[in-house]
KEDO-178256 format. One line per field, with one value per residue (C-alpha): residue in one letter; residue number from 1; x, y, z. Coordinates in steps of 0.02 Angstrom, whole numbers, always signed. Each point is the difference from the previous one (the first is absolute). Layout:
<sites>
res = c(a; ...) .
n = c(NUM; ...) .
px = c(X; ...) .
py = c(Y; ...) .
pz = c(Z; ...) .
</sites>
This chain:
<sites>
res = c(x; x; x; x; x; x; x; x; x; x; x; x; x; x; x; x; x; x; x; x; x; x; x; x; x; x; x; x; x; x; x; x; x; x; x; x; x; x; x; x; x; x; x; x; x; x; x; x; x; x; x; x; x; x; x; x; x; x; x; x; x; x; x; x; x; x; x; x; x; x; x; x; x; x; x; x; x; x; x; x; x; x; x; x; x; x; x; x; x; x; x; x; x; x; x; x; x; x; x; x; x; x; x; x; x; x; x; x; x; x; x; x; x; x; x; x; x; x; x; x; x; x; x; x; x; x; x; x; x; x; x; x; x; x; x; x; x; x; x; x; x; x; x; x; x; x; x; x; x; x; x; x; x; x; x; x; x; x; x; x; x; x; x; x; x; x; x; x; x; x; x; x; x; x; x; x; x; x; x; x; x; x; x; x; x; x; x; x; x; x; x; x; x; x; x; x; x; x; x; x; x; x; x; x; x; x; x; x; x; x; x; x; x; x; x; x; x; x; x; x; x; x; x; x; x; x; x; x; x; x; x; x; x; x; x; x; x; x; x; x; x; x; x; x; x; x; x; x; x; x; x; x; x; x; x; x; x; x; x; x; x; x; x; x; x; x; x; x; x; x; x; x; x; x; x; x; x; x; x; x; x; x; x; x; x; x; x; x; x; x; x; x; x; x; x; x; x; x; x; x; x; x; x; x; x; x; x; x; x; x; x; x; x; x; x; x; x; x; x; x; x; x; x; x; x; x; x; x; x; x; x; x; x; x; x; x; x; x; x; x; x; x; x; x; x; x; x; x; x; x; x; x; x; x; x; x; x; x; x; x; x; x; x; x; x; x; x; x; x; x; x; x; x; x; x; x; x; x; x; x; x; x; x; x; x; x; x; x; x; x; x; x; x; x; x; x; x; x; x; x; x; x; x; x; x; x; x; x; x; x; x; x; x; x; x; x; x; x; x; x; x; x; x; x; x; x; x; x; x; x; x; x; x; x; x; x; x; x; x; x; x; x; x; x; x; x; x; x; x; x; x; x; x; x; x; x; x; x; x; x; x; x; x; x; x; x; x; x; x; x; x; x; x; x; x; x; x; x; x; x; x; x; x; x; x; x; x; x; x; x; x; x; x; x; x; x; x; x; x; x; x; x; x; x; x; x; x; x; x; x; x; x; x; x; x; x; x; x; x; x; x; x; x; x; x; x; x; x; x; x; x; x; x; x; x; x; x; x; x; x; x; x; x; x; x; x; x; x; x; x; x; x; x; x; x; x; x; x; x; x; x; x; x; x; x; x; x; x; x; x; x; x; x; x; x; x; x; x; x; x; x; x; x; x; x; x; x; x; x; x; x; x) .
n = c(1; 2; 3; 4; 5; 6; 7; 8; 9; 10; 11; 12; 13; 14; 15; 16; 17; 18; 19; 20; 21; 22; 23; 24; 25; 26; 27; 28; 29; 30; 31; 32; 33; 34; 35; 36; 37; 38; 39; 40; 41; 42; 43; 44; 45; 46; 47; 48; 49; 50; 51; 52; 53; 54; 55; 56; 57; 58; 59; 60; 61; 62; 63; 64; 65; 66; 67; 68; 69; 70; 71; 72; 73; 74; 75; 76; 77; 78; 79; 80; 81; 82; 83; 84; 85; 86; 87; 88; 89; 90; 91; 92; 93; 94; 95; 96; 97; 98; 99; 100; 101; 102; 103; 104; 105; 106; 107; 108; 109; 110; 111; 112; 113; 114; 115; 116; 117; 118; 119; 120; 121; 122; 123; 124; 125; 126; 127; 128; 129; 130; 131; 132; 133; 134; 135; 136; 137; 138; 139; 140; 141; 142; 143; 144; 145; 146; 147; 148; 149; 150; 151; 152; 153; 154; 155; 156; 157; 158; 159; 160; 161; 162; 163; 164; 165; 166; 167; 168; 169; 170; 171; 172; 173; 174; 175; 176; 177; 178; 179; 180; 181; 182; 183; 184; 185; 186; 187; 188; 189; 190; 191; 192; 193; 194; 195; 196; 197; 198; 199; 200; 201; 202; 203; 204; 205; 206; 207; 208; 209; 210; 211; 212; 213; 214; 215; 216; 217; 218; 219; 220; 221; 222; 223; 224; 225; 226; 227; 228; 229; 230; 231; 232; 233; 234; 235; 236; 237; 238; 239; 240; 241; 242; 243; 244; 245; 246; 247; 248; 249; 250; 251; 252; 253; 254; 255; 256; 257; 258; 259; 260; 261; 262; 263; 264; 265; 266; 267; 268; 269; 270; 271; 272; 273; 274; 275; 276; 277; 278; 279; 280; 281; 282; 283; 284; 285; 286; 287; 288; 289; 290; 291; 292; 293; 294; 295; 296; 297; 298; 299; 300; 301; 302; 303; 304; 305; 306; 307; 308; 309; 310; 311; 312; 313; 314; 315; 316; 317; 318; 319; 320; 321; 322; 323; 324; 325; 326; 327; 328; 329; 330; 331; 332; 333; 334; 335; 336; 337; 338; 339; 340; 341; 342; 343; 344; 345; 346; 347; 348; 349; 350; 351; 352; 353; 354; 355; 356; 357; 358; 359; 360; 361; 362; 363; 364; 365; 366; 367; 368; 369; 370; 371; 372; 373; 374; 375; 376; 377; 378; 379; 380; 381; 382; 383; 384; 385; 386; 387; 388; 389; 390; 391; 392; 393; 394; 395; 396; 397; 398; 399; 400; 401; 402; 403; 404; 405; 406; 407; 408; 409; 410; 411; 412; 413; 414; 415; 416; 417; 418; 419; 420; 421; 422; 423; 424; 425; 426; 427; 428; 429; 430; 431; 432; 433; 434; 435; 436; 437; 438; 439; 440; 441; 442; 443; 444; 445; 446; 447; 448; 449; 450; 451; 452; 453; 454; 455; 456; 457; 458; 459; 460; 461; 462; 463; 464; 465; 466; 467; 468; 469; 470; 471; 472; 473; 474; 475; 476; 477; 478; 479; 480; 481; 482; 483; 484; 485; 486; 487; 488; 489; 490; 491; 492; 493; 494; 495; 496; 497; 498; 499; 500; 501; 502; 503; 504; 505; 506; 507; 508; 509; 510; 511; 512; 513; 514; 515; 516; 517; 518; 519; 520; 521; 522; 523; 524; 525; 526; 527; 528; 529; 530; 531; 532; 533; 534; 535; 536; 537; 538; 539; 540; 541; 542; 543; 544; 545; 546; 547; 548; 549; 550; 551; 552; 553; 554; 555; 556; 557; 558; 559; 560; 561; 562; 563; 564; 565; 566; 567; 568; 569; 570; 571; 572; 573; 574; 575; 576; 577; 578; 579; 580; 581; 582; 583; 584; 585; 586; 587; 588; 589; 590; 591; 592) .
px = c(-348; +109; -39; -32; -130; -93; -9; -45; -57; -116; +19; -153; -67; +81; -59; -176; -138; -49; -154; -127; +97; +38; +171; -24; +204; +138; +183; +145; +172; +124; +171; -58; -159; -120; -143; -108; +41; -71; -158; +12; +2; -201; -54; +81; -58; -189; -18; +137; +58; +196; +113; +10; -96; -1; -16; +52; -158; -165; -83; -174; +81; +166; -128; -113; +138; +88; -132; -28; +159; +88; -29; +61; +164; +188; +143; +183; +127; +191; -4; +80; -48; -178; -11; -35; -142; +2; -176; -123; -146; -112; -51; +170; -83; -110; +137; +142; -32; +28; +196; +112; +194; +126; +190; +114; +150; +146; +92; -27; -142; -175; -194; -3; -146; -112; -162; -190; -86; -186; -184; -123; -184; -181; -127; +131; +113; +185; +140; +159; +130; +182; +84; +189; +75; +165; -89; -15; -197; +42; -38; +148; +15; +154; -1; -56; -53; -152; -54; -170; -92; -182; -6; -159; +29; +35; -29; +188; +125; +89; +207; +18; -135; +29; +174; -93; -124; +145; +103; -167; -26; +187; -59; -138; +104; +110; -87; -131; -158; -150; +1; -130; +17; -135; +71; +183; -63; -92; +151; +108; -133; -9; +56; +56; -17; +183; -16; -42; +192; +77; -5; +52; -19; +92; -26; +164; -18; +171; +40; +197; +33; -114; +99; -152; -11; -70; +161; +37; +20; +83; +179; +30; -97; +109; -57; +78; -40; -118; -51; -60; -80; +9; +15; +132; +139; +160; +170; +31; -179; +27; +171; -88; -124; +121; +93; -165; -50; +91; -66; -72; -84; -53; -116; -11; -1; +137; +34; +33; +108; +103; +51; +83; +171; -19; +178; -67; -121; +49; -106; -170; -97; -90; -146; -99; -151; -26; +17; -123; -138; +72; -73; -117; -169; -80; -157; -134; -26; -104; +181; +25; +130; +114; +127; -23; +149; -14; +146; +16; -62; -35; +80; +11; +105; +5; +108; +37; +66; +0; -146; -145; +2; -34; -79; +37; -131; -24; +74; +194; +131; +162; +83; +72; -123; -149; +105; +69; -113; -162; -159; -83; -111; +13; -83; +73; -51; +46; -22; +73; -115; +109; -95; +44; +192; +137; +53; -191; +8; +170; -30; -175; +89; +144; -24; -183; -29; +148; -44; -19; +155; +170; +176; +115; +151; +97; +93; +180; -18; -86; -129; +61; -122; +44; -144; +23; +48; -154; -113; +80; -28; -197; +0; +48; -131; -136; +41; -6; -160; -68; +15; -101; -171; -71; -127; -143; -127; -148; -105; -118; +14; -90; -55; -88; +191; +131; +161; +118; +171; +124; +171; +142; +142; +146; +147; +51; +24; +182; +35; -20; +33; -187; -180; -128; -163; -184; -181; -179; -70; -98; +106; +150; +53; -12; +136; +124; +200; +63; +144; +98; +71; -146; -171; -105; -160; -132; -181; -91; -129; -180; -26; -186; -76; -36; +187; +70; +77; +134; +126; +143; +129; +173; +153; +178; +98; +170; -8; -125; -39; -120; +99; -140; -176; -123; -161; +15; -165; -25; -91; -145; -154; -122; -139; -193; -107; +178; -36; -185; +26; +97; -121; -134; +112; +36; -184; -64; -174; -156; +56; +173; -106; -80; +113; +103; -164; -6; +167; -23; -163; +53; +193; +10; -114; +131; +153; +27; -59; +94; +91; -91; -12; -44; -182; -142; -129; -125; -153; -177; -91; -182; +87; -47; +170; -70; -104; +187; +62; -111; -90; +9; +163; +103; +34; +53; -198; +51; +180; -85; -126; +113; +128; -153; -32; +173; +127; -61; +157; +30; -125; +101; +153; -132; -71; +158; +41; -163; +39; +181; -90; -121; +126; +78; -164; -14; -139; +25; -74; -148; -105; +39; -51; -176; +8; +165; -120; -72; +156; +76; -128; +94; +160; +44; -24; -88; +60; +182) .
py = c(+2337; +77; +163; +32; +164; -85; -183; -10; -163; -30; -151; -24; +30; -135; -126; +59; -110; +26; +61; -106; -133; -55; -76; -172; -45; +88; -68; +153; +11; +110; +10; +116; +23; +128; -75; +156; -5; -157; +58; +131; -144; -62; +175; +41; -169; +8; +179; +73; +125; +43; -51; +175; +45; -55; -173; -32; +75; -101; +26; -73; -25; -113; -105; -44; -24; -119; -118; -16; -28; -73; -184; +63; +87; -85; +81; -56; +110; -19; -60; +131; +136; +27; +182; +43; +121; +168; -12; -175; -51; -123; -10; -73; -157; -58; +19; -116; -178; +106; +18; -128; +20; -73; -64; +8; -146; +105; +155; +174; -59; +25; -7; +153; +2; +124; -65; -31; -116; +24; -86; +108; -95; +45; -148; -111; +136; -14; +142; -42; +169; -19; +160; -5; +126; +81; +69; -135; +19; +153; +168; +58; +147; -29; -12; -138; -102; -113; -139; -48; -100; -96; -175; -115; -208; -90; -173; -64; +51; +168; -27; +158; +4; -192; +73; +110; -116; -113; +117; +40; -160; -22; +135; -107; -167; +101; +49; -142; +124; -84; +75; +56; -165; +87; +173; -73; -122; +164; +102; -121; +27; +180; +116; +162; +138; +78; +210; +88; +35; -151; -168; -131; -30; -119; -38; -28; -64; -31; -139; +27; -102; -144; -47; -7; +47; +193; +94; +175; +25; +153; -103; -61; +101; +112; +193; +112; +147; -22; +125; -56; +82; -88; +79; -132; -55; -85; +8; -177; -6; +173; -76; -154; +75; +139; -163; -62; +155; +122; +163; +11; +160; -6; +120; -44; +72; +131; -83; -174; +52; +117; -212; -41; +14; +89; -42; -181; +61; +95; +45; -10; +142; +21; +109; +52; +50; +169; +43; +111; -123; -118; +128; +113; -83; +58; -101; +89; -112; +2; +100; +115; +3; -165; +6; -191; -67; -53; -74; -116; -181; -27; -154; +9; -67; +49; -66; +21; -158; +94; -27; -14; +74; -102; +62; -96; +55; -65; -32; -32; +132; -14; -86; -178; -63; +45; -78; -154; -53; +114; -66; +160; +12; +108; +10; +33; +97; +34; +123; +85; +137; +177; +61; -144; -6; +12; +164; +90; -54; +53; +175; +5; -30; +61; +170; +38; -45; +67; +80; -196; -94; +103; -57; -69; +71; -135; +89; +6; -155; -163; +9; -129; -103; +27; -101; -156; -100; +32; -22; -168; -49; +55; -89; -188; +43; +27; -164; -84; +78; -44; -179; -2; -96; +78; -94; +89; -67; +85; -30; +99; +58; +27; +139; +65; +4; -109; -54; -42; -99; -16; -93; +114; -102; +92; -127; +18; +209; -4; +187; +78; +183; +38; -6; -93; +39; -60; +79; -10; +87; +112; +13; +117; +33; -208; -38; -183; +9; -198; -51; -66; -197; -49; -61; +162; -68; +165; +21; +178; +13; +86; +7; +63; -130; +154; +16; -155; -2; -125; +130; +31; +107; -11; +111; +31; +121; +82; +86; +133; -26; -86; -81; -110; -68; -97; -84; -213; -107; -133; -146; -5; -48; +142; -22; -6; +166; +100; +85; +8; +98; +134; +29; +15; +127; +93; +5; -2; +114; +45; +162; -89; -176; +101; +125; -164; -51; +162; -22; -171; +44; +154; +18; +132; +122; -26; +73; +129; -112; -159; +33; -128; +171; -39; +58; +28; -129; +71; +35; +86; -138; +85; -2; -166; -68; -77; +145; +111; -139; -25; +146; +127; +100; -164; -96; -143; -83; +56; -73; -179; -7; +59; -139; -133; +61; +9; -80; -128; -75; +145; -61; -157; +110; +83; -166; -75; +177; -10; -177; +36; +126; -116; -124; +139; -4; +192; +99; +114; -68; -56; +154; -23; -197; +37; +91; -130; -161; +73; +32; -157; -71; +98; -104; -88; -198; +19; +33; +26) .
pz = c(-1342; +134; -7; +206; -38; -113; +6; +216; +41; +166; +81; +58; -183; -56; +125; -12; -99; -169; -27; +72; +44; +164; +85; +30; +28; +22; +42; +26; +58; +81; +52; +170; +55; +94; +79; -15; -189; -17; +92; -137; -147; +20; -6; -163; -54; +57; -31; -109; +125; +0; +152; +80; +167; +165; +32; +178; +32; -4; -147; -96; -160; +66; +126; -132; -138; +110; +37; -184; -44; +157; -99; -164; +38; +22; +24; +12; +81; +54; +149; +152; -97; +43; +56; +199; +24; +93; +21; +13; -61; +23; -176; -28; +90; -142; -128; +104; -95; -186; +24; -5; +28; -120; +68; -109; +39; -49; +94; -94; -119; +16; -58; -100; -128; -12; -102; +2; -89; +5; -58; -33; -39; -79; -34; -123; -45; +89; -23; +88; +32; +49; +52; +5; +118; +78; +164; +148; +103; +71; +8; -51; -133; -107; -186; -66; -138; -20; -153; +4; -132; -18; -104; -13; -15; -140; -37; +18; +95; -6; +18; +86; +117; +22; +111; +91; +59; +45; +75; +128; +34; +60; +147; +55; +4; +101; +124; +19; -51; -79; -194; -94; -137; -120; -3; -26; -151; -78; +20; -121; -144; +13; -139; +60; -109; -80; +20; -151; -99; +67; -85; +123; +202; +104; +187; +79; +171; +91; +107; +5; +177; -40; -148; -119; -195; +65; -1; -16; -201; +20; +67; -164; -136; -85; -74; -144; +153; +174; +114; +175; +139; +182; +155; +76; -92; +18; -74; -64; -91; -89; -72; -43; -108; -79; -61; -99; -33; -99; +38; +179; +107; +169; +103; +161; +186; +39; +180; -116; -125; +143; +57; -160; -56; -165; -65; -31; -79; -147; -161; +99; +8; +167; +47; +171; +50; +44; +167; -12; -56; +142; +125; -82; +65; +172; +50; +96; +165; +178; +73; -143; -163; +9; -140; -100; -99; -178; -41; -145; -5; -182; -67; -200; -123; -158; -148; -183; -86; -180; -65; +179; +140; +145; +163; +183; +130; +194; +155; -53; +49; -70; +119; +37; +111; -156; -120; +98; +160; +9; -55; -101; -125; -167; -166; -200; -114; -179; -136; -161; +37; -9; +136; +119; -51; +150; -130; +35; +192; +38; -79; +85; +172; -13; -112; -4; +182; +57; +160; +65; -40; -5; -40; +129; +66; +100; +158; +37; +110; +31; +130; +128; +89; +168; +85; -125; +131; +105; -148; -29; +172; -20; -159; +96; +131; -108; -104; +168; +25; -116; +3; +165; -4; +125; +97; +101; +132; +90; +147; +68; +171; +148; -56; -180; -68; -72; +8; -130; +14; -131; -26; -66; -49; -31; +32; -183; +44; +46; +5; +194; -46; -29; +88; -61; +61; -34; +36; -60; -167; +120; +140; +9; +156; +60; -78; +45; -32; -84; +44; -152; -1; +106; -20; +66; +85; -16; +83; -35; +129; +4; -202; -26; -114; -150; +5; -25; -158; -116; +7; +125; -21; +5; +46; -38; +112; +16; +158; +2; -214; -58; -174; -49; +36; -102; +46; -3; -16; +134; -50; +135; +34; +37; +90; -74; -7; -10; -160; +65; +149; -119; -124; +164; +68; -144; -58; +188; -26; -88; -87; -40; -87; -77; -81; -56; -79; -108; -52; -54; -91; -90; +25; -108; +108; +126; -65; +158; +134; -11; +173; +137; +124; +219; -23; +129; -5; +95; -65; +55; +96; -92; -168; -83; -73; -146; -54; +3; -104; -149; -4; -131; +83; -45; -132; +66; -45; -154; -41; +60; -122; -149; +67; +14; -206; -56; +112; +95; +51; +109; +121; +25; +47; +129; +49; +36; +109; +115; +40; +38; +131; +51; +45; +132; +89; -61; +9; -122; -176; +115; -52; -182; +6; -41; -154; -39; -22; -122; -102; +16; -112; -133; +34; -159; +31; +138; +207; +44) .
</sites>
């Protein structure tokens, strides 16, 4: 089960479709979030591809996954913790109105599940997956862990998945987004299936600030013996549960357990990550060998009450704010199988797998914090931050560009000591210093209307460091024939239509050639276009008629495409109109 040669899980494997069944809705959640990740999600959804590769590049397989699943995707993240991009692309456009941020009321908690919760469709047949994680949407490469389990609907309701579908529901209220009613009703019927050698499942969303029944079990539950792995802990929780639990290990992070004072902590047995495996992993990239952490960000809890063994999987760490204000999301399992017991996994970690986890020496002395203060005074301005509802306008100038002007109000930021500064997604050198206790009036100037965007970014500074920066959403209205004017300059000639065609046709042909590459449209004046097109070097005449035969519904997606283009005034698809009319008759139900 946690054997890390053998048992690998791929992310995007487990967010991909069953076969022949297509996403219809799909509602995750994150504690941070990176917004070429989520451009990442709809491919691994549409077409089961993992989350590695380039995507701040424009590619044929994100464009087309996005506009199908643009509608079906929500996402709730902690708010201020939305990652700022080195690099910017427009793609991240179409994929704005999916994220929503969550506040959370209280200093030092936050939104910290990490879950999907999918519906996967063909004809009358539903299959609903949830997939309970420790990893936030990132591309981050630490250990982790990852649940993931497929039910069907029942007639009545189902207790456990009844929570769940409340607890998603909470998000929406929160943040004022229209819900999916259908999908949430069909969630609280669904049974999800138990893995094979365990014989119950629980869902155990937590809800610890909002003072709700979904509390973290694990405060009060007491164990004959519990082992736990979470990168971040704190003192006070790991005496809490040694007091309910009689036995207790820990593996953890090396830098973590340096923190503690060991001589409260007596008859707990502590283990680290090898620091080997922290930094063993290079990754090949455009400027050579980069080394890539992989620290430890497994959260697992696994306990022995004498007769079960109990297994704790998710987002909680071992720390105060998981077990007192977070909201996080976990699942239980049980079993008396021998192969599942905390007795097999600890000797499978910690003896067979060896080379991984190590034991932990505490050094002669504490490690002192000697930055604490700083942190603390980070810690109030990002609460501050994020209580901002930021407010955006934009008017369109005298010439093709825009102009956007914001409100800052940061008369609740009290502390003078840092900068605060604020600049566009795509902009970084353009950047505006606000002046805390005052209402900061902001105008950026001369925005090209294919680069107007939600997203503004925000940062903290102490002198010449950058301590902290995080993209905020403004609410804002965007003008009409933005997201147009995108797709008509990403897909802006003859070769590039279509090539996006192909892919869309027979996206498995296209496996080397997804990049959306500058090419040369020009083309032999005496060469007739069409005749290059359909005629026996291509197979693009071919890949219509087998979609007319056996996937019609593709044509819609290519109907919907050429009008999208036609809209722009573009010339481009006006060679390919004739021999379109006559596929549009295939449409099901008629014309789109």
């Amino acid at each position: 089960m946690l054997d890390v040669k053998r048992n690998r899980v791929n992310y995007g494997e487990i967010v991909s479709p069953p076969e022949g069944y297509e996403l219809t809705k799909a509602v995750g959640t994150t504690y941070s979030l990176d917004l070429f990740a989520l451009l990442a999600m709809p491919v691994a959804m549409f077409y089961a591809n993992s989350l590695d590769g380039d995507f701040t590049i424009n590619r044929y397989d994100v464009l087309e996954a996005i506009r199908q699943s643009k509608d079906r995707i929500d996402i709730f993240c902690q708010k201020g913790k939305i990652k700022v991009q080195k690099a910017y692309n427009n793609l991240l456009t179409f994929m704005e109105d999916c994220v929503e941020e969550i506040e959370t009321p209280i200093k030092d908690s936050s939104f910290h599940p990490k879950i999907w919760v999918m519906r996967f469709e063909r004809k009358d047949e539903v299959v609903y997956r949830m997939v309970v994680l420790s990893r936030n949407l990132t591309f981050d490469r630490s250990w982790d862990v990852a649940f993931h389990s497929e039910g069907r609907m029942g007639i009545a309701l189902n207790g456990e998945s009844a929570k769940l579908s409340r607890y998603l529901s909470s998000f929406y209220e929160q943040t004022k987004r229209k819900e999916n009613a259908i999908f949430l009703s069909d969630l609280s019927k669904v049974n999800f299936g138990i893995p094979l050698g365990f014989s119950d499942l629980e869902i155990l969303p937590i809800q610890n600030f909002m003072k709700s029944d979904l509390f973290n079990p694990l405060k009060e539950r007491s164990y004959r013996e519990m082992l736990l792995i979470s990168p971040f802990i704190h003192i006070t929780t790991l005496k809490d549960l040694k007091k309910v639990n009689k036995q207790l290990s820990v593996i953890s992070r090396k830098e973590e357990l340096d923190k503690l004072d060991h001589s409260q902590l007596k008859n707990i047995r502590f283990y680290c990550i090898n620091p080997t495996a922290v930094d063993g992993e290079r990754i090949l990239d455009s400027e050579g060998e980069e080394p890539m952490s992989q620290n430890l960000h497994a959260k697992v809890f696994i306990a022995f009450d004498g007769e079960y063994t109990d297994w704790y999987m998710g987002s909680a760490n071992a720390t105060e704010p998981a077990f007192d204000r977070n909201i996080e999301c976990m699942v239980k399992l049980k079993t008396a199988n021998k192969g599942l017991s905390l007795k097999k996994v600890k000797k499978q970690l910690l003896e067979e797998q060896n080379d991984l986890f190590q034991p932990y020496t505490p050094p002669s002395e504490i490690l002192v914090n000697q930055d604490k203060e700083n942190q603390e005074k980070i810690k109030e301005i990002v609460f501050e931050l994020n209580k901002l509802e930021l407010k955006g306008k934009i008017d369109h100038t005298d010439t093709d560009n825009f102009e956007l002007a914001t409100n800052v109000d940061l008369r609740g930021i009290r502390e003078t000591s840092f900068e605060l500064k604020m600049r566009l997604i795509h902009r970084e050198s353009d950047k505006v210093s606000l002046k805390a206790t005052t209402l900061n009036q902001i105008i950026f100037k001369n925005i090209p209307l294919t680069h107007l965007s939600k997203y503004i970014v925000i940062e903290v500074w102490s002198a010449t460091d950058l301590v902290y920066s995080s993209l905020f959403k403004l609410t804002v209205e965007l003008p009409d024939g933005r997201e147009d004017a995108i797709f008509n300059r990403i897909i802006n000639n003859r070769v590039k239509f279509l090539q996006y065609l192909q892919f869309i046709l027979q996206p498995e042909r296209t496996v080397g050639s997804r990049e959306i590459k500058d090419i040369d449209n020009r083309r032999d004046g005496t060469v007739n276009f069409l005749s290059d097109l359909f005629g026996s070097g291509s197979s693009i005449y071919e890949s219509l008629m087998l979609t007319a035969s056996r996937s019609p519904n593709k044509l819609r997606q290519i109907d919907a495409i050429i009008e999208r283009l036609k809209k722009a005034d573009s010339e481009i698809v006006d060679d390919f109109l004739p021999i379109w009319e006559v596929y549009k008759t295939f449409i099901p139900n008629g014309r789109t």
